[in-house]
N, C-alpha and C positions, 0 to 999 in steps of 0.2 A: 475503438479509436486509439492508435500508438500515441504516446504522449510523448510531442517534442518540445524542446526548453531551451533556449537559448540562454551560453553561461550556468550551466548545471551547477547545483553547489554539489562540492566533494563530497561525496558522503561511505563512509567507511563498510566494507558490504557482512555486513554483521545484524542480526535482528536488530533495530532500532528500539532506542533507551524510552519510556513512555512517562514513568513516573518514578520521582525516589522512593523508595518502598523500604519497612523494617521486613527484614530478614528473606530477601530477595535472593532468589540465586541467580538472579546473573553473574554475578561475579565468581563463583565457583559452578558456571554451567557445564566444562569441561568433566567435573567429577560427579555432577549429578548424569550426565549423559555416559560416562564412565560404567555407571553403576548399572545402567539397564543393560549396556556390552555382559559385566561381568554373571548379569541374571542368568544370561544364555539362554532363553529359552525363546520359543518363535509362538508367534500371537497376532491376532489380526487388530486389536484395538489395545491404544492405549488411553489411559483414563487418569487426569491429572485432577487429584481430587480435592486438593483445598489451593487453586489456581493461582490467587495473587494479582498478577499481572500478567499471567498467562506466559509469559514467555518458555517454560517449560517444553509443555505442548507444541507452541510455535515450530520449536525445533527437533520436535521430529514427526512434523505434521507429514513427509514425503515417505515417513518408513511404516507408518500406524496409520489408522482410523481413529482419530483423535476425539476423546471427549474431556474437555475443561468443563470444571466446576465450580464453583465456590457462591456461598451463601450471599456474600455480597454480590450486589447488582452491578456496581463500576466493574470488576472482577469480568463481568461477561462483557462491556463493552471493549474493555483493552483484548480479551481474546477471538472477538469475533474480526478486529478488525486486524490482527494479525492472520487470520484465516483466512482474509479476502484477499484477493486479487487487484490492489489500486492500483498500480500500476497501466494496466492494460482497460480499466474502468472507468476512472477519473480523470479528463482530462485538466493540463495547469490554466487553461482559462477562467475552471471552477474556482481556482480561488480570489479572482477580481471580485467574481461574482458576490461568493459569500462577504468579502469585505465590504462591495458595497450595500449587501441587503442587510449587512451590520451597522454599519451607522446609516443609514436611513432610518433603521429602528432608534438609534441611538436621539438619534435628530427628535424624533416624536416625542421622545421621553423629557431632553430637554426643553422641549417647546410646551411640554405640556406643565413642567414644574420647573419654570426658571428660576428659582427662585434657590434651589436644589445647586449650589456652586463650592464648592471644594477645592481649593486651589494649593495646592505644597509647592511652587514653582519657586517664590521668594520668600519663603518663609524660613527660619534658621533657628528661631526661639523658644526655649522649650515651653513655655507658656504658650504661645501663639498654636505648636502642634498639637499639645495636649487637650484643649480647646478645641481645635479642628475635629482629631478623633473622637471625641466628646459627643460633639454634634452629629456628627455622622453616627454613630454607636444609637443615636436617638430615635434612629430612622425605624427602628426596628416599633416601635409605638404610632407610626404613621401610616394613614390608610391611604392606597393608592391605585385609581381607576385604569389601571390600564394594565395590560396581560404581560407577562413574563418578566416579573420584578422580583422575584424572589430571593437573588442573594443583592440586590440593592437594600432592601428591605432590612434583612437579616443580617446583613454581613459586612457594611459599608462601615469602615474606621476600623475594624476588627484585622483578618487575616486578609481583607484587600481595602484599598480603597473605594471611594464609592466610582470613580471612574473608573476601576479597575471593573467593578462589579455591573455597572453598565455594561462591560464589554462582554463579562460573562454572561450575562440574562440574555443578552441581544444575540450572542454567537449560539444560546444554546436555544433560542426560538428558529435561528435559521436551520440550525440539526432537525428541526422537528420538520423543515420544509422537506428534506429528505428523509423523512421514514420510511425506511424497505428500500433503501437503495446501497451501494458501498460509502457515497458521499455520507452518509449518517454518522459511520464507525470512525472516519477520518476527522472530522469534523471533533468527535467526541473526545478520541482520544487527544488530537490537538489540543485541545481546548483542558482537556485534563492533567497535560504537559505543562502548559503557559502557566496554569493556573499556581503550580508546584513551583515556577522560577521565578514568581512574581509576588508571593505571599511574607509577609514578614515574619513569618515563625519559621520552625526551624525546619522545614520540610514537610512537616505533618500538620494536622490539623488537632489535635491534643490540647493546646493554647496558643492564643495568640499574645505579641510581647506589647505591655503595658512601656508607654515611653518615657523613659530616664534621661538624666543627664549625658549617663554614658555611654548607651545606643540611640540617641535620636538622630544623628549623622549616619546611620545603618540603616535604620527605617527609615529616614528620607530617602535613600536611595533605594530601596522595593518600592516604596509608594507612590516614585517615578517614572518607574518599568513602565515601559510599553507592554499590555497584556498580546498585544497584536503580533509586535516582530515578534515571540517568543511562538506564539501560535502556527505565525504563515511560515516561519525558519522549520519546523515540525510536523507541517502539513507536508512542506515539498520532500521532505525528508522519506515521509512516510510511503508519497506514490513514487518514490523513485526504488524506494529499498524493498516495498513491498510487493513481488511481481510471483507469477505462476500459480495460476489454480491449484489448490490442493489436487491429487490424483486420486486419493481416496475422500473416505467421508470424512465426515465431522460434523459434532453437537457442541453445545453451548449450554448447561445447565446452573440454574442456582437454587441448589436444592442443599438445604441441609444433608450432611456426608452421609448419613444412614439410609434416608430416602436415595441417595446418587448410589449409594451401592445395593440396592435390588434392584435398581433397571438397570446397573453394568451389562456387557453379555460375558457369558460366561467362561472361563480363561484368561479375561483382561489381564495384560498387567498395569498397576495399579500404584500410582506414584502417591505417596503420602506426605503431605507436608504440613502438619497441625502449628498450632504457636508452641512455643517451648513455654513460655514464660507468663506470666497473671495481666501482662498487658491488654486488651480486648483491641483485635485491630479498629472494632467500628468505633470505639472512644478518638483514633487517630486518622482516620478516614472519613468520619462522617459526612465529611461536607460534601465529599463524592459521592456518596452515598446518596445525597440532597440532591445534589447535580443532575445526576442519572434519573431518579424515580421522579424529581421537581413536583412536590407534592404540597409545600409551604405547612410543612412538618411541624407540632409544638417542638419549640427548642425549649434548652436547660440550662443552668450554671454558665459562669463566664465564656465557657467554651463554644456555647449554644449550640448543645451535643441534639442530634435526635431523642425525644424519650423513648423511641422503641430501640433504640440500638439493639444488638444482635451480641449477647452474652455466649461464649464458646466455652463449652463444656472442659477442652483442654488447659484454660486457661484459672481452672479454681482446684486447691486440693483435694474439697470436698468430692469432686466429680471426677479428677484426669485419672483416675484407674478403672472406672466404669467406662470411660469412654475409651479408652484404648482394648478392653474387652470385648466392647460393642463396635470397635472395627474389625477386631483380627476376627470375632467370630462371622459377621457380614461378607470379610473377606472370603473367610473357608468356606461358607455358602456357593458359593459362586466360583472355587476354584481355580482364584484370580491367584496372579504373582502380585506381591508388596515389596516395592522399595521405601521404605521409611526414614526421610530425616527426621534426625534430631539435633542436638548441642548437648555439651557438658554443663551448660547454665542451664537446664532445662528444669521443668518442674517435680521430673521422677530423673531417677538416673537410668542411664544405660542398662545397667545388670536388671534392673528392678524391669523394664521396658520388655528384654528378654526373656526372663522367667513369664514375664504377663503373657507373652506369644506361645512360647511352649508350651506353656499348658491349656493354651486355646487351638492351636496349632497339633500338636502332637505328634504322630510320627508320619503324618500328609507332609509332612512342609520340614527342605532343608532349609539350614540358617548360617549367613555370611555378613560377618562387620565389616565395613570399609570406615576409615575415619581420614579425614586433612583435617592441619591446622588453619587458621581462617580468622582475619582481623573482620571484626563485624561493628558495624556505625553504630553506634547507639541514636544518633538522631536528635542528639539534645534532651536525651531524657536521664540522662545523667551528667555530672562534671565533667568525666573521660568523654571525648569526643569516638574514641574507637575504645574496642574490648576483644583480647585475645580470648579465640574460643576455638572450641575442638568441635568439626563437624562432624556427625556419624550417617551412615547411610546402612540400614541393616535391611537385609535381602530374607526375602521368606519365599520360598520356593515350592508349588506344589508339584510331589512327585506322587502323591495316593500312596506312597509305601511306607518304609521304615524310616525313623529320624535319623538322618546323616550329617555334615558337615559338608558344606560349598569346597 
C-alpha cells in the first residue's frame, strides 16, 4: 500500500536520528564509511559487530549483505527497523490506530487505580514536587493487577513521570499487537526515541536528577513533555525516510562478539566498534534494555539498574588485552577484513592496540591508521559538556602473504 499524507512533514533525506547514544558515529559517519573505501577490498557481507544504534550497517545495507550485532537486545530493535521497508508497509492510518489502542489501554489503567493521580500542571514548589516524585518513586512497592505496568511500577517519579510511563507501558503493549510485522520495529523504535526527549536525566539512563532548588524549573518542563508528540513526530519520520527493500540479505544478531564471530562467513568485512573507556553501556541504557526484553527485572541502586546487566570485557583493565586478542585471533580464523575504532581516551593506547594485532595478525594482514579530530558529548557524565578526542580507525587487511603497509 503506497503511503499518502497530506502536509508531509520536511524531513531531511538522511538515515533518521533514533536515540542519543555515547559514542555514536553518526556524527563522523562520513569517516567511518571513508574507511571501508580505503579497505579496498570487495566482499559480499558486511558485519557490524558491536552495532549501537545500528546505523552503521543501515548505510551500507544497498552495497553488502548486512549483519548487525550487539549484545544488547534494544541494539537489534533500532537495526531491524532500519532494515525494513516502512515506507511502502506501513500505512499513516496506523498511527490513529496505535494512538487510539493506547489510551484505551491508558483509560483501563486509570479506571482501574484512580486513585493513582500525579499532577505537575500547577505546581511550582519545591516542596510540593519533591513530594510528588516522592510518591510516585513509591510505586515501585505496589502490587498491581493488570498486564503491561512495568515502567509505571518501576520508574514513575524517576527518569519519567508516571503519566509519562503510562504511555510507555501502553505504547509498548500495543508493539506486542504487532509482533512479526514492520509495524513492531516502528512502533519500538519510536517509542525508544520519545522516551530519550522526554526523560529528565541527561540523555542516558545512568541517574535520574534528584530536584533542587536550582533545576526544578528544568524538570518541570521534561515532566510536561508529551511522551506522544515526541513519538508520532518520529513515527511519521520514520515511514517517510525509511523506503526500499534491502536488495541483499540481512541478519540481526545479539550475540556476545566471539559467539558473532564463528558464524560470520568467511571473508566478511568486519567493522569493530568496542567501548574505549570503563563505562558499561548497559549501566546507561538499561532501561532500554527493560523496554525491549519487559521482563519486570530485579532492579538495583538508585538508578534501578538491572542485576544482570551485561559487563564488557573491553571496559575493565583486568580483561581489555585479552579481549582485543580474542578478536583479532576470531577475526584471522575467518579471514575477515577489520576496521577498528578507537579514541585517544581509550583504555589501551593506539601503539599498544597495534603491536596486540601484529602479533596476532602477522604477516596475513596489511595495516592502515586513519585518524580525524572529533568533539565527543560526554552526556553529562562529566562537568565538560563536550571533550576533544582523536578518532582512529585502523584497517587490518587480509592478504595470506607478507606484512605490508596500506
Amino acid at each position: 500500500m503506497k503511503n499518502e499524507l497530506i502536509d508531509k512533514p520536511e524531513i531531511e533525506p538522511k538515515i533518521p536520528h533514533l536515540l542519543k547514544y555515547m559514542g555514536s558515529k553518526r556524527e563522523i559517519l562520513d569517516f567511518v564509511l571513508g574507511a571501508m573505501e580505503a579497505l579496498n577490498v570487495e566482499s559480499t557481507w558486511f558485519c557490524d559487530l558491536f552495532a549501537g544504534t545500528g546505523v552503521v550497517g543501515a548505510s551500507l545495507k544497498g552495497k553488502y549483505n548486512i549483519h548487525t550485532n550487539d549484545i544488547q537486545q534494544y541494539s537489534s530493535v533500532l537495526s531491524r527497523t532500519y532494515l525494513c521497508d516502512l515506507q511502502s508497509s506501513v500505512p499513516y492510518i496506523r498511527l490513529k490506530e496505535i494512538k487510539k489502542q493506547a489510551e484505551k489501554l491508558i483509560a483501563e489503567v486509570k479506571t482501574e487505580y484512580p486513585k493513582l493521580k500525579f499532577d505537575y500542571q500547577n505546581i511550582r514548589d519545591y516542596k510540593q514536587v519533591t513530594e510528588l516524585e516522592k510518591a510516585q518513586q513509591k510505586l515501585i512497592d505496589k502490587d498491581f493487577d493488570i498486564g503491561f505496568h512495568l515502567f509505571t511500577k518501576y520508574y514513575s517519579g524517576t527518569y519519567w513521570s508516571f503519566e509519562q510511563c503510562l504511555w510507555i507501558d501502553s505504547l509498548r503493549c500495543v508493539a506486542e499487537m504487532y509482533q512479526g510485522r514492520p509495524e513492531y520495529f516502528a512502533i519500538m523504535s519510536s517509542l525508544i526515541s520519545a522516551m530519550s526527549y522526554v526523560t529528565q536525566s541527561t540523555g542516558h539512563y545512568a541517574q535520574y536528577r534528584d530536584v533542587t532548588t536550582d533545576n526544578i524549573n528544568d524538570i518541570l518542563i521534561y515532566r510536561n513533555r508529551s511522551l506522544w508528540t515526541y513519538f508520532e513526530r518520529k513515527f511519521n519520520e520514520l515511514i517517510i525516510s525509511l523506503n526500499g527493500s534491502p536488495i541483499r540479505e540481512y541478519k540481526v544478531t545479539t550475540m556476545d562478539y566471539l559467539d558473532c564471530l564463528r558464524v560470520i562467513e568467511e571473508g566478511s568485512i568486519v567493522y569493530a566498534d568496542p567501548p574505549y573507556q570503563s563505562v558499561h553501556y548497559s549501566r546507561f541504557y538499561h532501561a532500554l534494555e527493560t523496554l525491549v526484553k519487559y521482563d519486570y527485572p530485579v532492579v538495583e541502586h538508585k538508578g534501578r539498574y538491572r542485576n544482570d546487566r551485561h559487563q564488557s570485557p573491553f571496559c575493565k583493565k583486568t580483561t581489555v588485552n585479552k579481549a582485543f586478542n580474542a578478536l583479532f585471533h576470531a577475526i584471522k580464523k575467518k579471514k575477515a577484513h577489520l576496521a577498528l575504532s578507537y579514541s585517544d581516551t581509550g583504555m589501551i593506547s593506539l601503539e599498544h592496540i597495534q603491536r596486540l594485532g601484529q602479533n596476532s595478525f602477522g604477516s596475513q594482514y596489511t595495516v592502515q591508521v586513519l585518524e580525524k579530530d572529533h568533539i565527543h558529548s560526554t552526556m553529562g557524565r562529566s562537568d565538560e559538556k563536550n571533550q576533544d578526542v582523536k578518532e582512529f580507525i585502523l584497517l587490518f587487511k587480509y592478504n595470506g602473504g607478507e606484512t605490508k603497509s596500506l
